[in-house]
N, C-alpha and C positions, 0 to 999 in steps of 0.2 A: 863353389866360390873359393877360389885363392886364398891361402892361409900365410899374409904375408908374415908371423912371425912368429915365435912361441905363446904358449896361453899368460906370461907373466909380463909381456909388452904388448899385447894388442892394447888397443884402444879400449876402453871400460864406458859401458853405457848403461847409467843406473835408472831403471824404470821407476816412478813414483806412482804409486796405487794402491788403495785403501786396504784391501785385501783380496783375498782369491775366492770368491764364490761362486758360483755357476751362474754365473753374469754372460751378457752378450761378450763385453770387454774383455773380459778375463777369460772367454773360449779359444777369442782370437788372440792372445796377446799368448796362453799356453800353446797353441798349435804354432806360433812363428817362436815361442822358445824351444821347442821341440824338434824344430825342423832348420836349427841356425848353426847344427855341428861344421864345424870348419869355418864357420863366420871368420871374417879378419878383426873383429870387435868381440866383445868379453860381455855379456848377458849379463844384470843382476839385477836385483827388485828390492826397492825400498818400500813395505811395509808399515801403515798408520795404527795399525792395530796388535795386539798379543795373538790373536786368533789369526791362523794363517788362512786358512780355510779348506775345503774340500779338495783344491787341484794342486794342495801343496806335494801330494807324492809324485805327480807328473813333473811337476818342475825342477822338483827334486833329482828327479831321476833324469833328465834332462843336464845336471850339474852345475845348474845355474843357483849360486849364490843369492840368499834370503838374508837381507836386514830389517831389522825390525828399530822401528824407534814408535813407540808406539804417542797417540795425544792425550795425555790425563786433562788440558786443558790448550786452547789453541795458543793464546798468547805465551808459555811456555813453552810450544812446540817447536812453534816458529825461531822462537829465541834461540833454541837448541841446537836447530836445523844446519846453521852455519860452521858449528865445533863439528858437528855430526860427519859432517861430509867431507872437512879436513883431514876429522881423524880417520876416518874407511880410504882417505882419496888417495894418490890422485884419480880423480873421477873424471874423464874426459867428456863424457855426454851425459846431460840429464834429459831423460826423455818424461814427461810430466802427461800422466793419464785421467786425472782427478779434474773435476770443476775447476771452472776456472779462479773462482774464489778459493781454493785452494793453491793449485797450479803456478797461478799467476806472481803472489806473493812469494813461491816456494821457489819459484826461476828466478825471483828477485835476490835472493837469499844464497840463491846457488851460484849468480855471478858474484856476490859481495867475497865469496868461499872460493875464488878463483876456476867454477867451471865452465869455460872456451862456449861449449856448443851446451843451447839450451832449447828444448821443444817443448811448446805445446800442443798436444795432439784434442781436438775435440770431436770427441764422440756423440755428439748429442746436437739439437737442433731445437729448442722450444717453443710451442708458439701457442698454445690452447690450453685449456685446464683452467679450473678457477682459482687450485695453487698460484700456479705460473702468472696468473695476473695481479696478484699480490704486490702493493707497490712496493714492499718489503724484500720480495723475491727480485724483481727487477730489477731493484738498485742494486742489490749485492752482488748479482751478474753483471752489470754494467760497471760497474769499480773493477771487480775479477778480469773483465777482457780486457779492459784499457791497461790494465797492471800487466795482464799477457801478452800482451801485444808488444807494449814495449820490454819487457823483460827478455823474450823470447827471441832468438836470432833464425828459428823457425816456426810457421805455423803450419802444420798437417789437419786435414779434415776429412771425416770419412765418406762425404759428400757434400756435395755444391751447395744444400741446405745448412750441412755444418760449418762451411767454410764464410758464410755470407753470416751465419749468424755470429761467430768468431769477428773477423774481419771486415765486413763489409758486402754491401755487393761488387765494388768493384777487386774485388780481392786479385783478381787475374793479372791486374796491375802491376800488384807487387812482387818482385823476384825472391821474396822470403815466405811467399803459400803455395802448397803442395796440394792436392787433390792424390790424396791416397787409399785406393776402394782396399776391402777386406780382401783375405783369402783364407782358405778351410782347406783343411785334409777332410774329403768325404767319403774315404774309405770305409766308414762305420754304416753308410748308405749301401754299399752294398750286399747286404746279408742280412738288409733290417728286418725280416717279413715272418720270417719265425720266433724274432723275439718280440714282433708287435704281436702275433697271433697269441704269446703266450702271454703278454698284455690283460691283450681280451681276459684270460680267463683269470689272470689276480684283481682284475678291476670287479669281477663279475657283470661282464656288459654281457648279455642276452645277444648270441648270435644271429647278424642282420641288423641288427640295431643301431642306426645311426650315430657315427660317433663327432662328436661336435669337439674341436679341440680349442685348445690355446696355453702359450707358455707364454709366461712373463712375469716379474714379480710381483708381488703386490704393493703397489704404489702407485699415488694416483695419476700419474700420467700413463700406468696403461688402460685405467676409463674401466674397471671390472664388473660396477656398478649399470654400466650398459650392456657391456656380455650380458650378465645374469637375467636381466631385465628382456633382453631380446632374445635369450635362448628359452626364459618362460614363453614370450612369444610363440617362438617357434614349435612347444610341446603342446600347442592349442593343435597344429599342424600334423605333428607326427609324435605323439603320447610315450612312444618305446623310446626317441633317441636318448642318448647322454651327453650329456658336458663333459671333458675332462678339463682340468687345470692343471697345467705343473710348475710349479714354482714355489716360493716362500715371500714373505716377506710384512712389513707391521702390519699392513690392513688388512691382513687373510683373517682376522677372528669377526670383522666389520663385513669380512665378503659373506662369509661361514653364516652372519648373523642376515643377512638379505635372503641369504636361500632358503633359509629356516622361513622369514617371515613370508616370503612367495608360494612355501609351500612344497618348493620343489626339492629336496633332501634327496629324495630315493633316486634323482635322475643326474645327482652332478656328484663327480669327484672330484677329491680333493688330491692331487698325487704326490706333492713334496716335489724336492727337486730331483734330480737323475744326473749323471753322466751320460746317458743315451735317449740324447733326442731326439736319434735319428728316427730309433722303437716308435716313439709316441709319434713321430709323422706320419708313420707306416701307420701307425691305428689309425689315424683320424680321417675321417670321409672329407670332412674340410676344417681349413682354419682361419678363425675367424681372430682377427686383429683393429680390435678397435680405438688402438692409441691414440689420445689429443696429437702426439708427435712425437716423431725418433729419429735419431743421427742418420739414421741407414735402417734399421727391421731387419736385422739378422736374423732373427726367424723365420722371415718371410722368407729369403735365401734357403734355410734346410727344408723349409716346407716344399719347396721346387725341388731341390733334390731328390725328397722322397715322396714325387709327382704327388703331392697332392694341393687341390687349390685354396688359393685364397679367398678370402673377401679381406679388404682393411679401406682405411677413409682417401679421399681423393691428395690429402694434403699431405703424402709421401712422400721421401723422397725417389724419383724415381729410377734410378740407377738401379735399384735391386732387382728390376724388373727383368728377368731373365727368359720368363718363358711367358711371352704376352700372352695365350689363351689360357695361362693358368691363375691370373689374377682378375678379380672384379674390385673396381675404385666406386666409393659409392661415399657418400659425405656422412658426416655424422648427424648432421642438421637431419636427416632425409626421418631420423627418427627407429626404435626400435621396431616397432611392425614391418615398416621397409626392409630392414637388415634382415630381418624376418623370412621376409618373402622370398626375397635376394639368395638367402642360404636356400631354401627351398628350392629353387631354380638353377642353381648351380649342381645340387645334390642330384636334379634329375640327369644330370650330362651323363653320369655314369664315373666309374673309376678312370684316371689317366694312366697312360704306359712310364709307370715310374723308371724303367730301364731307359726308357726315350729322354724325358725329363733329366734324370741325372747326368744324362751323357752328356746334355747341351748347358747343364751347370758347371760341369767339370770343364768343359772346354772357354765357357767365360771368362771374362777379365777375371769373376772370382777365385781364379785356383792360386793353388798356396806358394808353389814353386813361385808365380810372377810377385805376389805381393813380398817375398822372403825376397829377392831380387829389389825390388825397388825400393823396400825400407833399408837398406843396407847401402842402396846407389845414395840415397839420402844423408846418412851417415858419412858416407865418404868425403861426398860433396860438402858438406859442412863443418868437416876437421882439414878439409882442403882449403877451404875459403879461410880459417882461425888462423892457419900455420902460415 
């Protein structure tokens, strides 16, 4: 990309996000900081927290500038938010990553602050869970979009699920919503097989032994409560396999306590989070994703990359769907014995040709070069439209 001018007048686009932890969000937002050298725009990240978190030496090293204003309390945050952005600015673009009940308010704050071009990007898509039906929950989303909607001089979505739940369904309409898919650097896919083999042996899984995986954090919209449930299922089935989990997050001592109370300890891990997950696709014989809902299932993307299959519920969105033989949609309703079966059935196909698999990811809408490309055409188009 053309570097129309030095690093002290490009255009400045300050990212707003909680923090940096091994989030689906925060994978894709360090791989397009990573990969934005020469950009004609000026990368930086606004910070809600003291804790930067785990990808802070990537982004670091990237040279992309970290502000921190952290929230002792919201109503003071806010209030803050408008000196905040004066004194760092001039800030040409706020690009807003956070819920919308965040987001929305914080676009509002950012035009009062004088910044041009304001985005709200939604990564997420809600629609199940008995959080999410919370009349508590829904209102505070429904305040949050309407405040985004008009604060925002663009709306991005990481699929037609997030876009329609943001915006509407008729969102195509409008000349201010983007449909903008992910992209990865999956370079880390190809070399994964010796360090998933070495896996194996700090997990201590018993060679041959089925391995059952899944990433996601723990909260209740990835449903963990039904993994567990259906993966005891499935040790009715096949006695040797294992669980792995990787992730963190508040409900993991509530997950830790179901397994305990099932019985099944000896057959599930627990693995924390990782930098490399490409490793843990290569272990797993499949994976299994039983989220009430998600923006896009970026996991489900590296799972295909490191050919191996899915199963997740029919209510995906399904743009992710890269390598159609490598996914089974099966509803949640259908029950854990089903998912059960399901895994069993798939596991009989045998191993995929992860090298086959990868290549037909890599050549997807998903790769990094087009998405780095088109969040930036975006950028343009939007300080073209202010000026």
């Amino acid at each position: 990309m053309t570097n129309l001018a030095d690093s002290e007048t490009r255009p400045r686009v300050l990212h707003l996000i909680k923090w940096l932890p091994r989030g689906g969000i925060e994978t894709w937002l360090t791989h397009i900081l990573s990969h934005s050298a020469g950009a004609d725009v000026r990368h930086e990240l606004l910070l809600m927290q003291d804790e930067i978190g785990p990808y802070e030496d990537k982004v670091r090293a990237a040279g992309i500038p970290i502000h921190i204003l952290p929230v002792r309390s919201w109503p003071q945050w806010f209030a803050a938010l408008p000196g905040f952005l004066r004194r760092i600015g001039p800030i040409d673009i706020m690009h807003a990553h956070s819920d919308s009940v965040i987001s929305g308010p914080a676009l509002a704050l950012a035009k009062l602050a004088g910044v041009p071009v304001r985005i709200i990007h939604n990564h997420a898509a809600r629609s199940m869970g008995a959080d999410y039906q919370a009349l508590k929950y829904r209102l505070r989303e429904g305040i949050g979009n309407a405040i985004a909607m008009r604060a925002a001089t663009r709306k991005i979505g990481i699929s037609e699920m997030a876009l329609i739940h943001l915006a509407g369904a008729d969102w195509r309409k409008r000349d201010d919503c983007t449909l903008l898919l992910y992209g990865f650097d999956y370079s880390a896919f190809h070399d994964a097989a010796p360090r998933a083999a070495q896996l194996r042996e700090e997990l201590a899984i018993a060679p041959g032994a089925r391995v059952i995986g899944h990433v996601g954090r723990f909260d209740p919209v990835k449903n963990h409560p039904f993994l567990i449930r259906t993966f005891a299922e499935y040790l009715e089935r096949d006695p040797a396999a294992v669980l792995v989990m990787v992730g963190v997050g508040r409900l993991q001592l509530e997950t830790e306590a179901l397994v305990r109370e099932l019985g099944i300890e000896r057959q599930v891990r627990f693995a924390g989070g990782t930098d490399d997950i490409a490793a843990y696709m290569r272990l797993f014989d499949i994976f299994v994703f039983p989220s009430f809902s998600e923006g896009l299932g970026i996991v489900v993307l590296e799972a295909q990359a490191a050919g191996c299959p899915v199963l997740m519920p029919d209510n995906m969105p399904r743009e992710v769907i890269v390598v159609d033989e490598g996914i089974t949609l099966l509803p949640l309703a259908a029950g854990e014995s089903a998912w059960a079966d399901r895994i069993g059935s798939i596991l009989a196909n045998g191993r995929a040709n992860a090298a086959e698999w990868l290549a037909r990811v890599e050549a997807s809408s998903f790769g990094l070069a087009r998405c780095v490309a088109d969040l930036h055409a975006i950028y343009r188009d939007e300080l073209g439209r202010r000026r």
